[in-house]
DSSP file (Angstrom, degrees, kcal/mol; ACC not computed):
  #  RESIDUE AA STRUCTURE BP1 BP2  ACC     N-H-->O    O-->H-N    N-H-->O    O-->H-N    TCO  KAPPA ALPHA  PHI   PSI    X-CA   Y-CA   Z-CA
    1    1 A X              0   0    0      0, 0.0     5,-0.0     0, 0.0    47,-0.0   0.000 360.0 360.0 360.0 124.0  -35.6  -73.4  144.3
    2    2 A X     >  -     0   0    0      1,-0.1     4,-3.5     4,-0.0     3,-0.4  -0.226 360.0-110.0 -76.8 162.5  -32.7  -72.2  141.6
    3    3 A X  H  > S+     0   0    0      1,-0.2     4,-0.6     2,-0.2    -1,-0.1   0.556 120.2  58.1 -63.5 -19.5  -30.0  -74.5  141.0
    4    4 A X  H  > S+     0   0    0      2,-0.2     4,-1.0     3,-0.1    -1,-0.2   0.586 105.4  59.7-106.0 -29.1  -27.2  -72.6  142.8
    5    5 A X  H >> S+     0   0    0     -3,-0.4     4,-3.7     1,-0.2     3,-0.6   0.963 109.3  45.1 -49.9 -61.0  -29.8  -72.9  146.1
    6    6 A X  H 3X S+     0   0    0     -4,-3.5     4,-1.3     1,-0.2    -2,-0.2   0.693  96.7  59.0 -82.5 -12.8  -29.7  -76.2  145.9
    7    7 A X  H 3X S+     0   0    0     -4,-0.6     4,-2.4     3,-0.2    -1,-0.2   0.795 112.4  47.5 -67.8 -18.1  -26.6  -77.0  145.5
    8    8 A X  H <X S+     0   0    0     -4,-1.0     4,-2.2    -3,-0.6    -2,-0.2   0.920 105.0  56.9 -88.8 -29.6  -26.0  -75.1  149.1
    9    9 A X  H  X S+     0   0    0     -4,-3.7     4,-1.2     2,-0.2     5,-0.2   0.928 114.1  43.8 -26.7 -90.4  -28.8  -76.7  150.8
   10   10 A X  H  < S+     0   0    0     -4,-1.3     4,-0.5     1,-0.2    -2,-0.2   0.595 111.6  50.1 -33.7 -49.7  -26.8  -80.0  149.6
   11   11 A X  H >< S+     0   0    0     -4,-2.4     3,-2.0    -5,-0.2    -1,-0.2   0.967 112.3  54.1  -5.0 -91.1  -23.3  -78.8  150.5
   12   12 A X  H 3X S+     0   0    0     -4,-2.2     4,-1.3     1,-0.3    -2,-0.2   0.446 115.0  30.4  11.2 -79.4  -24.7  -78.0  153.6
   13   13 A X  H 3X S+     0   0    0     -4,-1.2     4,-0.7     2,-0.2    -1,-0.3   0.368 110.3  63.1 -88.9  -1.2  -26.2  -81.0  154.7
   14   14 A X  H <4 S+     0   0    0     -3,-2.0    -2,-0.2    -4,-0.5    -1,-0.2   0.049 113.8  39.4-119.9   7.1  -23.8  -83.4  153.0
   15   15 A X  H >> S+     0   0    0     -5,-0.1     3,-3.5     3,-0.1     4,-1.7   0.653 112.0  58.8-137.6 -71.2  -20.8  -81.7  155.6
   16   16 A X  H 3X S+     0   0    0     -4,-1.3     4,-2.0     1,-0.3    -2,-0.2   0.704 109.5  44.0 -44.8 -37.5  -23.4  -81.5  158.7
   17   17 A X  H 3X S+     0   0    0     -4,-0.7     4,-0.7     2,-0.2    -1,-0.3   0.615 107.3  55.9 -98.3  12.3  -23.9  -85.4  158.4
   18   18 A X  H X> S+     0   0    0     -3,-3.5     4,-3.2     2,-0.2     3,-1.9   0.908 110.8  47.8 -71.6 -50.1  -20.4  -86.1  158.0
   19   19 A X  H 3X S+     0   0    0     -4,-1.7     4,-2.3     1,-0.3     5,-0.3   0.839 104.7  62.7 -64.0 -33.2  -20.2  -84.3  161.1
   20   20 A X  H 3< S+     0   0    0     -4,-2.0     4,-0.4    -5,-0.2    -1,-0.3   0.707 112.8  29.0  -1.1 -73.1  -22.8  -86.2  162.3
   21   21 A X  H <X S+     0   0    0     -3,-1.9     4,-2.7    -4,-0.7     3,-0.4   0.840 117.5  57.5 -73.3 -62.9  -21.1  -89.4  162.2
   22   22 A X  H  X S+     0   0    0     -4,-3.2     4,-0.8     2,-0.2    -2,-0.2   0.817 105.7  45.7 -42.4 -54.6  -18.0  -88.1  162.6
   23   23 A X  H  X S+     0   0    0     -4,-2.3     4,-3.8     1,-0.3    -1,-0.2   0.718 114.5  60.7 -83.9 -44.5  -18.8  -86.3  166.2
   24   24 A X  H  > S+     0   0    0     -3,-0.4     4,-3.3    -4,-0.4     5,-0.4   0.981 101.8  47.9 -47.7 -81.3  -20.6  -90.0  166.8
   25   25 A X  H  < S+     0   0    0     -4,-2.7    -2,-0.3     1,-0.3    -1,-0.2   0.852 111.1  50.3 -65.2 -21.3  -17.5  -91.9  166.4
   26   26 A X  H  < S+     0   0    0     -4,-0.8    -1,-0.3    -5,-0.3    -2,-0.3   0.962 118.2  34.0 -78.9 -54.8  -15.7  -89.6  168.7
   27   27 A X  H  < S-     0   0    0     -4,-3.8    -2,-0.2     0, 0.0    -3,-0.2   0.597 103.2-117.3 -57.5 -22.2  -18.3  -89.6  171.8
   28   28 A X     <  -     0   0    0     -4,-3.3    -3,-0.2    -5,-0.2     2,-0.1   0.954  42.3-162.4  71.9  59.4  -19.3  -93.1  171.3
   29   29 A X        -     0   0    0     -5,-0.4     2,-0.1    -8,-0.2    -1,-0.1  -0.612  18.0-115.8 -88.0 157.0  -22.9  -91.6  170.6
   30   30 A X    >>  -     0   0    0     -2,-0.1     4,-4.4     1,-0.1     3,-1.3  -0.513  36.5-104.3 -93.3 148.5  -26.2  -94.8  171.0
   31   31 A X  T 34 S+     0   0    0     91,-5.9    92,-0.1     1,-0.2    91,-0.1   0.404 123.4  68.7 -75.2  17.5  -27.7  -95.1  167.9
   32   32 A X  T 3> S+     0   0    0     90,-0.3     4,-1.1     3,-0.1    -1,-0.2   0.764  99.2  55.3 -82.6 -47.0  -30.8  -93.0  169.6
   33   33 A X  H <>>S+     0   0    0     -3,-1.3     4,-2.3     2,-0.2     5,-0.6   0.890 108.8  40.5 -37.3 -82.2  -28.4  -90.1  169.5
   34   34 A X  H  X5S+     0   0    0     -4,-4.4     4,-2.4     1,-0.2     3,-0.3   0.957 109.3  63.3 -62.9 -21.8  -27.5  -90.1  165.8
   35   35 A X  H  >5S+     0   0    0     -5,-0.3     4,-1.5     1,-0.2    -1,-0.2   0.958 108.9  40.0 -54.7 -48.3  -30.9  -90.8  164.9
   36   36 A X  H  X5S+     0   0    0     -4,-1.1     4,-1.0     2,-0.2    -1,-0.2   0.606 108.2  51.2 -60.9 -18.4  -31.8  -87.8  166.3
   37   37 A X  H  X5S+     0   0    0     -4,-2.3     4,-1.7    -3,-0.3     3,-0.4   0.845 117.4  49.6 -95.0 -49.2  -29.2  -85.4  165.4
   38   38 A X  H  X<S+     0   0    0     -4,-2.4     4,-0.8    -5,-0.6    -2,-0.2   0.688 107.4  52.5 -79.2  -5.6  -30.0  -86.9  161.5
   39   39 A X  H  X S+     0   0    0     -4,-1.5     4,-2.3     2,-0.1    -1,-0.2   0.794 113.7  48.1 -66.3 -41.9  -33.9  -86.5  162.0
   40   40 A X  H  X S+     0   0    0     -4,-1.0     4,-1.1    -3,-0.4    -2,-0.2   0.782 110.3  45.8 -62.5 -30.8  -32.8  -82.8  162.9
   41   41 A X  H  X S+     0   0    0     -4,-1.7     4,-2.1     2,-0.2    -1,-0.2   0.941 117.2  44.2 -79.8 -48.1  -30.7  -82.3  160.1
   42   42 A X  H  < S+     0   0    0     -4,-0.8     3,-0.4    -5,-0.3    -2,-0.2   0.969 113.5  55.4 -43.9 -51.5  -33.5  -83.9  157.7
   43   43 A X  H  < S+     0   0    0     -4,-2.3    -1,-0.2     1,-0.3    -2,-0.2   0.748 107.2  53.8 -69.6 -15.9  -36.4  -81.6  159.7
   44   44 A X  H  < S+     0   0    0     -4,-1.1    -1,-0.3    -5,-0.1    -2,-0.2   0.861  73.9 116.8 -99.0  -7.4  -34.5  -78.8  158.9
   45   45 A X  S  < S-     0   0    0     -4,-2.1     3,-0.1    -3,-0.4    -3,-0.0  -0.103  77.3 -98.3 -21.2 124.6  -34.2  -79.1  155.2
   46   46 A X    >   -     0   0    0      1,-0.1     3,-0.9     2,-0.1    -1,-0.1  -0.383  40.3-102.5 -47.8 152.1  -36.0  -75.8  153.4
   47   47 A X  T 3  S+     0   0    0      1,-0.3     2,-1.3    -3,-0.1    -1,-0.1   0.077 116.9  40.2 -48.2 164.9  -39.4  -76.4  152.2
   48   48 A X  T 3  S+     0   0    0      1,-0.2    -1,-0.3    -3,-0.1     3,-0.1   0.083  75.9 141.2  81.5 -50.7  -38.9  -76.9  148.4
   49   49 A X    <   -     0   0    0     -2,-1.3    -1,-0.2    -3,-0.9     2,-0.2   0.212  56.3-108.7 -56.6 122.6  -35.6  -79.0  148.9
   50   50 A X    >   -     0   0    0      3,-0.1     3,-3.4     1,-0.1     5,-0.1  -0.571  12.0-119.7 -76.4 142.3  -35.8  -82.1  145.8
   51   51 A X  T >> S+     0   0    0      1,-0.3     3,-4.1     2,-0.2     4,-1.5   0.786 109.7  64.9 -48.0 -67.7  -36.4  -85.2  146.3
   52   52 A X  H 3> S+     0   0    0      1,-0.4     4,-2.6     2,-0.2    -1,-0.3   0.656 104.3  52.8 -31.8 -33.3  -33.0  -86.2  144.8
   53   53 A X  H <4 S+     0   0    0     -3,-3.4    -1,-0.4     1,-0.2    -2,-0.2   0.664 104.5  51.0 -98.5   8.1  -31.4  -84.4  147.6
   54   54 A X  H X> S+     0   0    0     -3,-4.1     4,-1.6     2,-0.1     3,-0.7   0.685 109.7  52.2 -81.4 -29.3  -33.2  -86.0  150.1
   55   55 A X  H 3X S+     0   0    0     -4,-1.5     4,-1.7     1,-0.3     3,-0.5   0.982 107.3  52.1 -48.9 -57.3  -32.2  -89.3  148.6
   56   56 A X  H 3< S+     0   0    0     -4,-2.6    -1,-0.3     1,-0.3    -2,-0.1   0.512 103.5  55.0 -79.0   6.0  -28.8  -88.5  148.5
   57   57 A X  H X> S+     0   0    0     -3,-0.7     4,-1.9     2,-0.2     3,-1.3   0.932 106.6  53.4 -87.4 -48.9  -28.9  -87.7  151.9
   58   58 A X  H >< S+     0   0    0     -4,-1.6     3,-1.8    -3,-0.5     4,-0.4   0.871 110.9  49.9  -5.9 -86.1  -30.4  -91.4  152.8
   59   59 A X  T 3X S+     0   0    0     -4,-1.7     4,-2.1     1,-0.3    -1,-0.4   0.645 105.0  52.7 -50.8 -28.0  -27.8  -92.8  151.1
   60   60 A X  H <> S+     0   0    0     -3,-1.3     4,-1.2    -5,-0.4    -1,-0.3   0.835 104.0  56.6 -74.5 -26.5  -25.5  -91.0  152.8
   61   61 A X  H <X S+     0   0    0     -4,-1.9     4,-1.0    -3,-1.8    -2,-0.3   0.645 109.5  49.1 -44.6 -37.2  -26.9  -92.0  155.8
   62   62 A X  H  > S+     0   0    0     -4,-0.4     4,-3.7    -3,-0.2    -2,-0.2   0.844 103.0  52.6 -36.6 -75.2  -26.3  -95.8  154.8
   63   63 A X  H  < S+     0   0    0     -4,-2.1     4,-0.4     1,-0.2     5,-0.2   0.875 114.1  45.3 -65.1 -26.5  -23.1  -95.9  153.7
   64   64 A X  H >X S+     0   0    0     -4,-1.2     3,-4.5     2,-0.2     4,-3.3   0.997 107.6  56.3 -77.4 -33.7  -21.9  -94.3  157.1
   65   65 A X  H 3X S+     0   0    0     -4,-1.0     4,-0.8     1,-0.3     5,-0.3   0.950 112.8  44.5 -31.4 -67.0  -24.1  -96.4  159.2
   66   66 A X  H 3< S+     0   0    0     -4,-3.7    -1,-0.3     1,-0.3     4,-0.3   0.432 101.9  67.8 -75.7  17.6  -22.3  -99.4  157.6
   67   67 A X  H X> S+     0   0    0     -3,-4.5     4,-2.2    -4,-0.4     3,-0.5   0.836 101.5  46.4 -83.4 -56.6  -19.2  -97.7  158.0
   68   68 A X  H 3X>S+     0   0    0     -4,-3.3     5,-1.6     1,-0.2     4,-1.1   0.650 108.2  53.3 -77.5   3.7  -19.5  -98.1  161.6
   69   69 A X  H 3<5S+     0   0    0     -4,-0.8    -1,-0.2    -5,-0.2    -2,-0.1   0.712 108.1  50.7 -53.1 -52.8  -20.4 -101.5  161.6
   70   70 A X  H <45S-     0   0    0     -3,-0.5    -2,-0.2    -4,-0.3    -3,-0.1   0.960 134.0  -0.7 -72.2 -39.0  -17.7 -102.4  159.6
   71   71 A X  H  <5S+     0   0    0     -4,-2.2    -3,-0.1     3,-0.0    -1,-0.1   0.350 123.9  53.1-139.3  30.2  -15.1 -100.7  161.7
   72   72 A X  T  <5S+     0   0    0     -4,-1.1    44,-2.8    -5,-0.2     2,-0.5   0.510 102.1  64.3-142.6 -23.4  -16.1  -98.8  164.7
   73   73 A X  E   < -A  115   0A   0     -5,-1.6    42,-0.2    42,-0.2    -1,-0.2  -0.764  46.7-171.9-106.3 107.9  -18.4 -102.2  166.7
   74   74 A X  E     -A  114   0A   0     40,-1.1    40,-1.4    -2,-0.5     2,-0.6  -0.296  27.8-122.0 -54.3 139.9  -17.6 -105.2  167.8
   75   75 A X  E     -A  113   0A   0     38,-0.2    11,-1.1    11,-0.2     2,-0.3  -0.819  39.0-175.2 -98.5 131.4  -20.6 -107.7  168.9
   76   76 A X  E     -AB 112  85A   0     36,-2.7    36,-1.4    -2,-0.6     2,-0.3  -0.955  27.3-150.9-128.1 157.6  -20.5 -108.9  172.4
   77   77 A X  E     -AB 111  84A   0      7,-1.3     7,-1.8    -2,-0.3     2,-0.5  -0.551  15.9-145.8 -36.0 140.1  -21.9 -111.1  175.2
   78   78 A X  E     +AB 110  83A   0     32,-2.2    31,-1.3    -2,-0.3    32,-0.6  -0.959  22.8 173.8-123.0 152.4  -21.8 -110.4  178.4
   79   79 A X  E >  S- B   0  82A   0      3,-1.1     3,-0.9    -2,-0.5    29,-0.1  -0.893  76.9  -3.7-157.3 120.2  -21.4 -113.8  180.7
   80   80 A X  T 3  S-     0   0    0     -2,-0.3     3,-0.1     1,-0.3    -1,-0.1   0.844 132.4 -58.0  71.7  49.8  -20.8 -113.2  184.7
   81   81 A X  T 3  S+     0   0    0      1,-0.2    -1,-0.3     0, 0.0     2,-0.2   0.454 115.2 112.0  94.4  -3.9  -20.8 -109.5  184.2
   82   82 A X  E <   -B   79   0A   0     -3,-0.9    -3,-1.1     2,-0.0     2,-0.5  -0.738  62.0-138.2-127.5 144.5  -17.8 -109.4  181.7
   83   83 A X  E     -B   78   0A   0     -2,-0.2     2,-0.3    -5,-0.2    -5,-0.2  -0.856  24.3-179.0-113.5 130.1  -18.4 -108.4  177.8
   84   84 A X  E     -B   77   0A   0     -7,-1.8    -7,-1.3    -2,-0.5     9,-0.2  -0.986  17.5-143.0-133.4 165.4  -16.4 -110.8  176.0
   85   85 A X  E     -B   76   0A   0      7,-0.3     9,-2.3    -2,-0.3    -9,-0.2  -0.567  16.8-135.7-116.6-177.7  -16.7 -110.1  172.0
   86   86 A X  S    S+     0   0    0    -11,-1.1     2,-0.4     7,-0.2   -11,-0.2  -0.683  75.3 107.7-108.8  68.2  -16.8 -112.4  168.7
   87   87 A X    >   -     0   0    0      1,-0.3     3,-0.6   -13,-0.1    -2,-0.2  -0.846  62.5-155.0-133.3 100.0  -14.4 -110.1  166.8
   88   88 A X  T 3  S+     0   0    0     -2,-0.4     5,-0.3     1,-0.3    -1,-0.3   0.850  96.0  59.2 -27.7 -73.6  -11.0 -112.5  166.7
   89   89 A X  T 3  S+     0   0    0      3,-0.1    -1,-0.3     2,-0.0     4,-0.1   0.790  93.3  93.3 -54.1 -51.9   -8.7 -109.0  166.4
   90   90 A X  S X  S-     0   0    0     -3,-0.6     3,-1.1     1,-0.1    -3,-0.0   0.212  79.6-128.2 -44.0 132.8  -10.5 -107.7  170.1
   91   91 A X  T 3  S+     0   0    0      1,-0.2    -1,-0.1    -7,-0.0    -3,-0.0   0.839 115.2  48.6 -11.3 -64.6   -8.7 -108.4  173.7
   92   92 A X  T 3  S+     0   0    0     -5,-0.1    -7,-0.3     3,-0.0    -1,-0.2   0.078  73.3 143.0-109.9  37.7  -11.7 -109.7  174.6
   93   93 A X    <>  -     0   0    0     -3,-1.1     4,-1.0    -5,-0.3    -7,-0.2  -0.006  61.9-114.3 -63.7 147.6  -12.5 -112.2  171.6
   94   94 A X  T >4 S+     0   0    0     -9,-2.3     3,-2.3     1,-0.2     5,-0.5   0.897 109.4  54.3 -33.0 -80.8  -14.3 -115.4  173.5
   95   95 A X  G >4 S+     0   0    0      1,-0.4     3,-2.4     2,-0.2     4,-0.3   0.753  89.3  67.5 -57.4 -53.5  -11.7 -117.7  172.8
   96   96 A X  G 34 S+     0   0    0      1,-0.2    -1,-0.4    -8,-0.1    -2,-0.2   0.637 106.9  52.2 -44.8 -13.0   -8.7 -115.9  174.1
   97   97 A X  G << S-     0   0    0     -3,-2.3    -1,-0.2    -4,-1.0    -2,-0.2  -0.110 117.2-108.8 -97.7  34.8  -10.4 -116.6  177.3
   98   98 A X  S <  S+     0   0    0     -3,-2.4     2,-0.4     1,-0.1    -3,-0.2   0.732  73.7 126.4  52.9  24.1  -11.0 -120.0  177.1
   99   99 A X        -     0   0    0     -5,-0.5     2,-0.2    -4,-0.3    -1,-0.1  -0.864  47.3-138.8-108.2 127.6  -14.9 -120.0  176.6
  100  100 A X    >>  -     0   0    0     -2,-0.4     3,-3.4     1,-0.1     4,-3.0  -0.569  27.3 -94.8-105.4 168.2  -16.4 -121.8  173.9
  101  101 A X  H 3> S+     0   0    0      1,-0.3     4,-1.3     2,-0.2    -1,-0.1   0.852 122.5  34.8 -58.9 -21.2  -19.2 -120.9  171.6
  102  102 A X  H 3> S+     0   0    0      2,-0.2     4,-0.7     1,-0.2    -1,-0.3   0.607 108.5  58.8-106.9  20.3  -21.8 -122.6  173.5
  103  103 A X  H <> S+     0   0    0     -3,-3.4     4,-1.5     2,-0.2     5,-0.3   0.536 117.8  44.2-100.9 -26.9  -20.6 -122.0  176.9
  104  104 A X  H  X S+     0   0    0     -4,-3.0     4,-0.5     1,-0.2    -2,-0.2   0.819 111.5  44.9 -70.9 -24.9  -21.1 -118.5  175.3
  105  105 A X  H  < S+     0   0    0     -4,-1.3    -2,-0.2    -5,-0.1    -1,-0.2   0.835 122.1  43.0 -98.6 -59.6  -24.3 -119.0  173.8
  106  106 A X  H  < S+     0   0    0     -4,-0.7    -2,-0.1     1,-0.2    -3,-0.1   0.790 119.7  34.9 -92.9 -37.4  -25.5 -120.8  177.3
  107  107 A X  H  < S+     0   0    0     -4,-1.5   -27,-0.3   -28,-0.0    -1,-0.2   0.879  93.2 108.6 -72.5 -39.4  -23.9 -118.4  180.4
  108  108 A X     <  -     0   0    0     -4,-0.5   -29,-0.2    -5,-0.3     3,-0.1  -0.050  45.5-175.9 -91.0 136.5  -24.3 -115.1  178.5
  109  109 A X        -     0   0    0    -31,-1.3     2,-0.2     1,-0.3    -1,-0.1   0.137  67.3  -1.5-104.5   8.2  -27.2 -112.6  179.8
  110  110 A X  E     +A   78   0A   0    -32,-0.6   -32,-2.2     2,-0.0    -1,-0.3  -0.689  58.7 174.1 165.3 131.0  -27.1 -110.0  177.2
  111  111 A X  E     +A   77   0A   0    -34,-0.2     2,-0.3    -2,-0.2   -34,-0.3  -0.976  12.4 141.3-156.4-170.6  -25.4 -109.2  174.5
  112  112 A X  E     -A   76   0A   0    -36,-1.4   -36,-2.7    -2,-0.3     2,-0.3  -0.919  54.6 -47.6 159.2 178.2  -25.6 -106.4  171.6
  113  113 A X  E     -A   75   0A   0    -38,-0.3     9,-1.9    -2,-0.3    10,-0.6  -0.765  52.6-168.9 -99.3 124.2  -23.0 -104.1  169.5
  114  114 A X  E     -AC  74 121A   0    -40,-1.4   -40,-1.1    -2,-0.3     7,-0.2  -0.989  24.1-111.4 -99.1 130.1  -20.6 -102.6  171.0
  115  115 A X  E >   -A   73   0A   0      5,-2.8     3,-1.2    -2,-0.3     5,-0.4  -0.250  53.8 -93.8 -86.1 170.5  -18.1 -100.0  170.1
  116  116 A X  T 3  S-     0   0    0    -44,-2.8    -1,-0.2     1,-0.2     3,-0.1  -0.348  93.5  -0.7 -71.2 131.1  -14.9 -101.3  170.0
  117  117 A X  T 3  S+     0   0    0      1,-0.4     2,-0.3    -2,-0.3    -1,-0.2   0.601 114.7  85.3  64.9  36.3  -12.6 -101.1  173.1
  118  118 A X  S <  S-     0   0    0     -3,-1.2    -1,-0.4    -4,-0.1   -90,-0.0  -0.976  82.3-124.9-150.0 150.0  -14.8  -99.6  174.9
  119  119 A X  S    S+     0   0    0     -2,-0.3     2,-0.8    -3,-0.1    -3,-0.1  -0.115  72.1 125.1 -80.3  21.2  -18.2 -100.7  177.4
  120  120 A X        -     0   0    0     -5,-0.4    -5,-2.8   -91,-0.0    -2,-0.1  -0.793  55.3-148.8-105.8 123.4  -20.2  -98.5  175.4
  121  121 A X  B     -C  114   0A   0     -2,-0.8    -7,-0.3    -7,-0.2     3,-0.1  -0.253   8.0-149.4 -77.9 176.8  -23.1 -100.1  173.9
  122  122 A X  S    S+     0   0    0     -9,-1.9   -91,-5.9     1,-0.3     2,-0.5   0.762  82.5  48.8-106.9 -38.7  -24.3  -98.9  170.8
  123  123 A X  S    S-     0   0    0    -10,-0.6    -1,-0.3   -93,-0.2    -2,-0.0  -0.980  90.7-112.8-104.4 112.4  -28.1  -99.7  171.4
  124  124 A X        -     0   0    0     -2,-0.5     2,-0.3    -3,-0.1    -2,-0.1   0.230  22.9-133.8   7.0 141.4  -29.9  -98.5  174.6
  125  125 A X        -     0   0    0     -4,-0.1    -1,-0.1     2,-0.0    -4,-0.0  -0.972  22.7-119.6-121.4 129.8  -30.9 -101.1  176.7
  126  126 A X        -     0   0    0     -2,-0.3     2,-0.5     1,-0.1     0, 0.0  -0.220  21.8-148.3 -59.4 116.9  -34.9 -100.7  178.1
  127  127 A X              0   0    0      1,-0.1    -1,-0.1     0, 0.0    -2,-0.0  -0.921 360.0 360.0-104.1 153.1  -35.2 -100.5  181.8
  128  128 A X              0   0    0     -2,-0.5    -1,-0.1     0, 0.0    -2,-0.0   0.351 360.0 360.0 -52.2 360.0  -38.5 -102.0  183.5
């Protein structure tokens, strides 16, 4: 593959998983979703395609992941039905509702990443 190839392969894909992400942060997509849409983007790579640009797709994969950690979930409990979070800035931070950490720790029936301001969880939950 000439040099000019690859740099549009990489183009390409480097703007597809922004969109990726992007498209993600707008729907509130489960991290089952973007896995898949970035499995797709990987399976469609041409044959040929260098290792270096698969890397740098990885790593681009990384940093956005922990981009939405850092600013797009909150972690929450849920306790009588109710998601309260441990993110201080949130509505629904524990302590603005008078619950303390082990009355959180001790009531709470589920808890997981959520995005923020929102009842969508971020991970699937299994049903039986």
């Amino acid at each position: 593959m000439n040099s000019d190839r690859v740099y549009k392969v990489q183009d390409r894909a480097k703007h597809t998983m922004f969109s990726i992400y992007s498209s993600a942060k707008s729907y509130k997509s489960t991290a089952a979703e973007i896995r898949g849409r970035v499995l797709e983007l990987k399976e469609s790579l041409p044959k040929g395609t260098p290792y270096y640009v698969k890397s740098f797709l990885y790593g681009m994969e990384e940093v956005l992941q922990a981009d939405l950690y850092r600013y797009c979930f909150e972690f929450c409990y849920t306790v009588d039905g109710k998601l309260y979070s441990t993110c201080k800035k949130s509505d629904r931070y524990y302590e603005k509702h008078d619950i303390t950490p082990s009355q959180l720790q001790a009531r709470s029936t589920a808890n997981g990443h959520y995005w923020t301001d929102t009842d969508k969880p971020y991970f699937e939950t299994l049903k039986d």
